[in-house]
Steps between C-alpha positions, in 0.01 A plus 500: 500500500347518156360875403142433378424600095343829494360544135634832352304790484402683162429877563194617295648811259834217429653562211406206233815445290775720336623390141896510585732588210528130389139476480447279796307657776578582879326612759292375797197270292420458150138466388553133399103347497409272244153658408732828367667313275438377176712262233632305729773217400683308731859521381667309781624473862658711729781458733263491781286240329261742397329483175624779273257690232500770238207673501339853436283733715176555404579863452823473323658317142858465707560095549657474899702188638401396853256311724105477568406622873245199543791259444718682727257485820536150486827468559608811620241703660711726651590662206098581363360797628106620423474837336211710593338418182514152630749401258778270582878638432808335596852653632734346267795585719380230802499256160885569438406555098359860310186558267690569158347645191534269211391747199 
C-alpha cells in the first residue's frame, strides 16, 4: 500500500540559512522569494531543469547563484515553505543543488 504525501512541516523560530565555508549555504530553508531580490539575470539551467539566476538581496551588494521560490512551487512544491513574514524560501537540499555566492 502506498504511504500518502504528508507535506513537511517548517517550525516557526527555523533557522534560515548558514553561509558554509565554500560560500554556499545549508540549513533547513533559504529565504529564496522573488520580491527580495533585485538584478536578476537568468544565467542558465539547472540539473533539475530549474532556471538558474544571479541576483542580489535587496539588503546586500553580494551577487548569489541559485533559484526563484515562485518558480520552484511549480514544479516542486514540496520544497517552498512560507516564512512568517509571508515570504516564500526554498530548502535547496530537497532540490539536490546549493545557493552559492558569486562575488
Amino acid at each position: 500500500m502506498k504511504k500518502a504525501y504528508v507535506k513537511p512541516e517548517f517550525r516557526k523560530g527555523a533557522l534560515l540559512s548558514q553561509i558554509t565555508a565554500d560560500g554556499g549555504f545549508s540549513g533547513e530553508a533559504t529565504i529564496s522569494d522573488i520580491r527580495l531580490k533585485t538584478d536578476i539575470e537568468m544565467v542558465g539551467v539547472a540539473a533539475n531543469g530549474l532556471p538558474l539566476y544571479n541576483f542580489k538581496y535587496l539588503w546586500s551588494d553580494a551577487v548569489y547563484q541559485g533559484v526563484m521560490a515562485q518558480d520552484v512551487l511549480k514544479v516542486f512544491p514540496e520544497a517552498v515553505c512560507t516564512m512568517p513574514s509571508g515570504h516564500l524560501a526554498v530548502r535547496y537540499d530537497m532540490l539536490g543543488m546549493k545557493m552559492t555566492r558569486v562575488l
